[in-house]
C-alpha positions as CSV (number, residue, x, y, z in Angstrom):
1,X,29.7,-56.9,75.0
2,X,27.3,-55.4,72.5
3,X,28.1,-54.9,68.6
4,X,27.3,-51.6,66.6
5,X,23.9,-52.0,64.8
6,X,22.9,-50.1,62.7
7,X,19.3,-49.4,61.8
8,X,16.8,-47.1,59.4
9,X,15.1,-44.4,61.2
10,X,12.0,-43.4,59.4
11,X,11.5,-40.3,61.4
12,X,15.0,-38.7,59.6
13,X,15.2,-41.1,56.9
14,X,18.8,-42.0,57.5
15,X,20.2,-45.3,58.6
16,X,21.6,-44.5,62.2
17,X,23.6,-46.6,64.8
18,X,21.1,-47.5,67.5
19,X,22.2,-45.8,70.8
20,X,20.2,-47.4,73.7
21,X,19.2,-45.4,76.7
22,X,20.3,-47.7,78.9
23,X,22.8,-49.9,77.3
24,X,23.2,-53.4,77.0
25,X,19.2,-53.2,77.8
26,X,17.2,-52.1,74.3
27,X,13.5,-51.1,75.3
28,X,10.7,-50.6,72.5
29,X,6.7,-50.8,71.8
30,X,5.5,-52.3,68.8
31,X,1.8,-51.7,67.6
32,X,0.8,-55.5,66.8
33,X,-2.2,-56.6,64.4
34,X,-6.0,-55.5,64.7
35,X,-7.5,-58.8,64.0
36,X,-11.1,-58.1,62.5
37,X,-11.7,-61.3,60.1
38,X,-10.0,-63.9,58.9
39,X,-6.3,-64.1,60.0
40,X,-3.8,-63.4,56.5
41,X,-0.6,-62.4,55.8
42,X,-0.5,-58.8,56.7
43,X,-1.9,-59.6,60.3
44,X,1.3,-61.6,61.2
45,X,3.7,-59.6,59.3
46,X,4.2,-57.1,62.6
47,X,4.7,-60.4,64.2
48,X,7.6,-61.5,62.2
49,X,9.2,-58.3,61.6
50,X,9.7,-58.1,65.2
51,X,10.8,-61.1,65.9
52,X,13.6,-60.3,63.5
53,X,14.4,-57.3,65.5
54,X,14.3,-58.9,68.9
55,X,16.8,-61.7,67.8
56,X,18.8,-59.2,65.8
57,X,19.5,-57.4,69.2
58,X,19.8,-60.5,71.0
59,X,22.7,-61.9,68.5
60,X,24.2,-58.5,68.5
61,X,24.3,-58.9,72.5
62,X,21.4,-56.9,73.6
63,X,19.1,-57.2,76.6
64,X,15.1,-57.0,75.0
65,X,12.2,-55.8,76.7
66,X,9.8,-55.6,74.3
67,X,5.7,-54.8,74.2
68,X,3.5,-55.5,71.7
69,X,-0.4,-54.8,71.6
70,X,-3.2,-56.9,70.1
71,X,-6.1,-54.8,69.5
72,X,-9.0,-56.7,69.6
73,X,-11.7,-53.7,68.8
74,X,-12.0,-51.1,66.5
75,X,-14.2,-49.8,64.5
76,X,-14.0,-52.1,61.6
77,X,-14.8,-55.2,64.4
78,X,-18.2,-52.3,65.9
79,X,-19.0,-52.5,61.8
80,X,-19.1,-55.9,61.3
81,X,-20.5,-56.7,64.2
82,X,-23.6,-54.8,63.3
83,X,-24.0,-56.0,59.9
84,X,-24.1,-59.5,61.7
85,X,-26.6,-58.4,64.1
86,X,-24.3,-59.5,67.0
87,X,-23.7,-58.0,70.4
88,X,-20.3,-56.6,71.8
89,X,-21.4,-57.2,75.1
90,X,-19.1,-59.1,77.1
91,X,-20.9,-62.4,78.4
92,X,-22.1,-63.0,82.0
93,X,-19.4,-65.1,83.5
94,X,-20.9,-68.9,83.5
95,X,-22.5,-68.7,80.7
């Protein structure tokens, strides 16, 4: 049996109960870190805040599937990579 949550929605503003569309099972996509340098603080925050929300659900009796992506280029990694003189190019396999 699931409990109420409650939850902000930043598209209206207002804190809402969350209403699954297929209940107990809560679905979501979470945009995860672009990791371009030197891992800190703000690059695991998306980690953490999710993981909040997953076990939030979970405790309140929810099923989770979740998805999270890791970009791993963009144009700040294109950037730096140039200024380093360094090649995108994936490797040969073997080598």
């Amino acid at each position: 049996m699931t409990q109420e949550l409650r939850l902000f929605n930043t598209l209206s503003g207002r804190i809402e109960t969350l209403a699954p569309l297929a209940p107990p099972e809560v679905t979501f996509y979470a945009c995860g870190p672009t990791v371009y340098n030197r891992a800190h603080v703000g690059n695991f925050r998306s980690f953490v805040a999710i993981d909040v929300l997953r076990r939030t659900l979970r405790h309140f009796g929810y099923r989770v599937r979740e998805v999270m992506n890791v970009t791993d280029v963009d144009d700040r990694i294109i950037q730096k990579a140039r200024e380093a003189g360094t090649d995108l190019a994936p490797s040969p396999p073997g080598t």
